[in-house]
N, C-alpha and C positions, 0 to 999 in steps of 0.2 A: 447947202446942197452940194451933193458930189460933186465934180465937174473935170476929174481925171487929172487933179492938179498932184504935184510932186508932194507927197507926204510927211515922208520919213528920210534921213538923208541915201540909203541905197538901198537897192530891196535886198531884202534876209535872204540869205544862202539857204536852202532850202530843202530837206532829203523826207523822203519818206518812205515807215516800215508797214509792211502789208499793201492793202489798194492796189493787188496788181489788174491785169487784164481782166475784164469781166465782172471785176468789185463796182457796183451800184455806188457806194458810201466811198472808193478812193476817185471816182471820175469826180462827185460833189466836193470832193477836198480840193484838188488839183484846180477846179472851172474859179472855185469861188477864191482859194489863196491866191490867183494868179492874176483877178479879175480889175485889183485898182495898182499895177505891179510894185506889191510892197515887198513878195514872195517872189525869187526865181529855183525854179527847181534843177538843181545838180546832182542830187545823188538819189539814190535810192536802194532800198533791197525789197523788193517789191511781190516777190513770190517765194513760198517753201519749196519752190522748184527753182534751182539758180540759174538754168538754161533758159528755164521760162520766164521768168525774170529779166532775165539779158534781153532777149528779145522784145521784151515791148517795152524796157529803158529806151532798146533802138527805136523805136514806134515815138516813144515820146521826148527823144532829142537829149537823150542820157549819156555822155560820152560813155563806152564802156567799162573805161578801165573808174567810174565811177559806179556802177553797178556792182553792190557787193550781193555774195551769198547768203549772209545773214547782218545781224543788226550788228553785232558787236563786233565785225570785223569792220564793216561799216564806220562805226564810230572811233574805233582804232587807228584806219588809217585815213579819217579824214583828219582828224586832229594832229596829223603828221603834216598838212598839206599850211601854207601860207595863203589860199580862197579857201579853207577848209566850210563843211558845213558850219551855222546857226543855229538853226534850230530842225526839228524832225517833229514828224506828225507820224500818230501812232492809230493806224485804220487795219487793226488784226482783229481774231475774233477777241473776245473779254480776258480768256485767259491768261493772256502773253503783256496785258495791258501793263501792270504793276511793274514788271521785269524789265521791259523793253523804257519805261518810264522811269524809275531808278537809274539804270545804266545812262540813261540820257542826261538826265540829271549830274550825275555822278560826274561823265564827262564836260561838264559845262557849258549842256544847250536848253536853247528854249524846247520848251513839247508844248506838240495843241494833240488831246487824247481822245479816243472814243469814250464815251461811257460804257460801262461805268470805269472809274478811276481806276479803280482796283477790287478786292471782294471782300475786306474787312476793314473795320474801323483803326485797327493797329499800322495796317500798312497806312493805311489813306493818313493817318498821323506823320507817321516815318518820311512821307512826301511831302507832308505842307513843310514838315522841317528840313528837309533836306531843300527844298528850292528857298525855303528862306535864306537858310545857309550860304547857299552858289548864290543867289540873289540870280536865279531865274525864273522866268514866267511860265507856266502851267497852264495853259487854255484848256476848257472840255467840250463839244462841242455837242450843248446844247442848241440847236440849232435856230429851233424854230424861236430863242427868245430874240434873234434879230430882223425880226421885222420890227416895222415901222411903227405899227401900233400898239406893241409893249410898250414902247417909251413915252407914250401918250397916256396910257395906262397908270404910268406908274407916276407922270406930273400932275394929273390928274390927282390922285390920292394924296403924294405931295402937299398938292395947295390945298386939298382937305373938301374939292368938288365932293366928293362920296360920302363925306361926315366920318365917322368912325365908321372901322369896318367890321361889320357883325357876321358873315355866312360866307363862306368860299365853295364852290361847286366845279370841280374841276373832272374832267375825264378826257381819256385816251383809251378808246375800245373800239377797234378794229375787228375786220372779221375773217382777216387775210386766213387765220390758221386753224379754221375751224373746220376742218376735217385733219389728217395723217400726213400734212404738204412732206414733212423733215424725211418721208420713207422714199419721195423722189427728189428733192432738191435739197442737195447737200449745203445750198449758204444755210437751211435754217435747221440741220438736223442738229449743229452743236448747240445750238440756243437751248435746248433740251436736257445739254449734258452736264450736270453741275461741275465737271471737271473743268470743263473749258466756260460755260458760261457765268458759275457761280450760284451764289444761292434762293437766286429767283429768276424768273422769266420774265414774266407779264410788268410785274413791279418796276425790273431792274430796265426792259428793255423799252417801254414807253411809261411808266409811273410817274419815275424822275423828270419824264420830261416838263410834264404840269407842274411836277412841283416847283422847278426851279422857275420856271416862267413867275410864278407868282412870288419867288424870293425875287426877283427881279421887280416885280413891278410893288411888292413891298417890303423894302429890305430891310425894315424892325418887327420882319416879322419870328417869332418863336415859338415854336411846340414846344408845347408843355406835354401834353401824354396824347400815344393814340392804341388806338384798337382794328387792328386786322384779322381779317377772314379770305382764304384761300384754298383753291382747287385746281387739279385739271380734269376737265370734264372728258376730254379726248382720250381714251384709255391708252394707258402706257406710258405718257407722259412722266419722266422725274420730277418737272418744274412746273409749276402753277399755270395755267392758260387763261387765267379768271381771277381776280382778286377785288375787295372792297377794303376803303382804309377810311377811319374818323377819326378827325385829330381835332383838342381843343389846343386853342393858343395863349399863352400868357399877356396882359397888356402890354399897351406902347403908347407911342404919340400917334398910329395911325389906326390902331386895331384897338377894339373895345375887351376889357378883359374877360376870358371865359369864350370868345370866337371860336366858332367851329367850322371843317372844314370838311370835305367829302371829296373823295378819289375812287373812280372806278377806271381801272387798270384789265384790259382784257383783250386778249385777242380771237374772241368766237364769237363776236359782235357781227352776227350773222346778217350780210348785205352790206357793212359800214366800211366804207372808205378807210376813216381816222377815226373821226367823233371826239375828233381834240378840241374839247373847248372848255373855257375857262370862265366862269361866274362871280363877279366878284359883287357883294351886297353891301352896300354903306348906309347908315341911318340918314342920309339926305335923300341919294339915290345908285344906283347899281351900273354896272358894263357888263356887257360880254363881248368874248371874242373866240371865231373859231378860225382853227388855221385852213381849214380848205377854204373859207374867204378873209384873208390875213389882212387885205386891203382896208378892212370896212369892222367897224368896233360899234357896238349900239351901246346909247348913254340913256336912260331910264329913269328921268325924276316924276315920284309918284304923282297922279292928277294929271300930267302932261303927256303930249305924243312923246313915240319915240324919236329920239334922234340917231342918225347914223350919220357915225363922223367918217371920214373919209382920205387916206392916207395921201399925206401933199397938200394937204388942204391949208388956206393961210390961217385960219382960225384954230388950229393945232398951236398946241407949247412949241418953242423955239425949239427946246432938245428934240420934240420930234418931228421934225422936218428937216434937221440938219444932213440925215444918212439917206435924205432924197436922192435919187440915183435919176432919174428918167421924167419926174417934175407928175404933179397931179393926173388924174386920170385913167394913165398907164398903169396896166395891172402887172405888179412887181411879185414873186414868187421865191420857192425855197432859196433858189442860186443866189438871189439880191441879199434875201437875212441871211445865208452862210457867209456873204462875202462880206457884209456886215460886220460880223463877227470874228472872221480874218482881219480886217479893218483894225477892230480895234486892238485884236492880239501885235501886230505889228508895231500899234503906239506905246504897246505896253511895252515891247519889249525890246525897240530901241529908245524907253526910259524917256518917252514924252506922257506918260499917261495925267499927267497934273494938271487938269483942268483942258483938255484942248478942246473939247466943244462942251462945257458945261457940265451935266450930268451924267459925270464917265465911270461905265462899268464894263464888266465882259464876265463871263461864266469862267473862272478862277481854279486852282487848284483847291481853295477851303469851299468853295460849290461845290468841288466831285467830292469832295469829305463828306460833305452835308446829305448829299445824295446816298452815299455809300451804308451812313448811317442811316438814315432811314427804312434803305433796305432791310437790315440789319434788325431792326425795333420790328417793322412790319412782320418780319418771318418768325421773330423771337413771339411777339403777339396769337400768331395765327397758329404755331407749332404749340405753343400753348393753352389752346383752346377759344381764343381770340378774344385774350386778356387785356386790359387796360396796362399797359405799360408807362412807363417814363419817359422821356425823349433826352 
């Protein structure tokens, strides 16, 4: 269990590009790195506006003359400094993600990135090699896979509860954008623009998210080939609103060879909050989990009631009770899994990551590869008539 104890030996110097004032996605960065103090934030360049920027640096206790105007001047003259920054988190739209990521890199700090990574398989290469190079750590902030009942999920399957696993059913289909939102609210008109967003929407912007959640809770697992189909039904749209994706998997120790898996990716999920939820089928018996109740996971062995297991609980695997924060009960939410996830970005990268509670992972720079590529097969698929592909 958490318990606010000292961690790591000092919290990580800490800057951030993009998330300035009014960023939704830079306040979750900021609440959740700051939350067990593994992260202290000192620098930033935090708006394409440098005045406005300055000012809510001052707002959030920014010395100024640590406020830069952009990243690379940022990264220039902290590396001048003897408390210079750590590491930087990269909270801009998609576009700037690769550039701002390199340059970080380059300079020898850690990054925790938005997804996606970057927008092609070439670059998403260039980066896993390059941090291997620097021997720095590359988080991506998938978020939702730090809740509590991913990693029950994934001991689960581990100890072989669920038998092989034969059907994955996964979706994120939302209905936030089911009308023209991008013609009054500018956070989501670039999400539309393949210049700045890339070369999908629905896919890139919640697709990944399921996906990775389930490389997470099983992590042999491998696409063999999938087939996607894609629209936007919203006229005017460049980038998809709407997507389906079926992928079979090749065997494993946990997956039955020939698994198949289903993704619906969409944001005109007319009425729907999220609709993120994840199905996982095993020849003994099955879970699901959906994140608007992240708390509570249902375990499903045929003939029997259902069970609903319940986050905190002592009949949980040990790995999942350890990132208890508030003890049974108490209903824990997205801030607890980002800060989770921060959590473990920090062990990683002051170089304790070698066993420190058990079954240690974190969403990685070869994740946002994994992601990037998929992207990539899914559009390559659907651009083509929505062919069976290779993975």
């Amino acid at each position: 269990m958490i318990d606010g104890s000292k961690m790591i030996d000092h919290p990580i110097r800490w800057a951030m590009v993009g998330g300035g004032k009014g960023s939704q996605i830079g306040y979750i960065h900021r609440s959740s790195a700051l939350r067990d103090n593994s992260f202290q934030l000192v620098a930033g360049a935090f708006d394409i506006n440098p005045e406005r920027g300055m000012q809510f640096a001052a707002e959030l206790g920014v010395a100024p003359d640590r406020c830069y105007p952009d990243y690379k001047t940022m990264f220039e003259k902290e590396s001048q400094r003897p408390d210079g920054i750590e590491a930087v988190s990269i909270a801009t739209p998609n576009g700037l993600h690769y550039a701002v990521c390199k340059a970080a890199l380059e300079a020898g700090l850690h990054v925790v990135c938005e997804k996606p990574l970057c927008f092609t398989s070439a670059e998403a290469e260039e980066l896993v090699a390059l941090a291997k190079a620097k021997n720095r750590v590359v988080g991506v902030t998938y978020g939702y896979s730090g809740h509590q009942m991913i990693q029950q999920a994934r001991q689960m399957i581990k100890h072989g509860d669920l038998g092989e696993i034969r059907v994955i059913n996964m979706s994120f289909a939302f209905g936030g954008y089911n009308v023209k939102i991008e013609e009054t609210n500018p956070a989501a008109k670039w999400r539309f623009d393949p210049s700045k967003a890339g070369p999908s929407f629905a896919l890139g912007d919640v697709g990944t998210h399921p996906l990775f959640i389930i490389e997470a809770m099983i992590p042999d697992l491998k696409i063999k080939n999938l087939m996607c189909t894609k629209r936007a039904f919203v006229e005017g749209r460049q980038l998809e609103d709407n997507a389906f994706v079926i992928m079979n998997l090749n065997g494993s120790e946990s997956v039955q060879d020939g698994a198949q898996v289903y993704c619906w990716a969409s944001s005109i999920n007319c009425g729907a909050r999220h609709y993120h939820k994840i199905r996982v089928v095993g020849s003994k018996a099955s879970i699901e989990w959906d994140d608007e109740r992240p708390n509570q996971m249902s375990y499903e062995i045929e003939g029997e009631p259902v069970r609903i297991l319940e986050r905190g609980a002592g009949y949980l695997y040990p790995e999942a009770r350890v990132e208890d924060r508030i003890g049974g009960g108490h209903a824990e939410g997205l801030f607890e899994a980002w800060a989770n996830l921060y959590r473990r970005f920090s062990f990683a990268m002051a170089d304790a990551d070698k066993g420190v509670y058990g079954d240690f992972w974190y969403p990685s720079v070869e994740a946002g590869a994994q992601g990037v590529k998929w992207i990539e097969k899914c559009v390559e698929s659907a651009d083509n008539g929505a062919v069976w592909v290779n993975f």
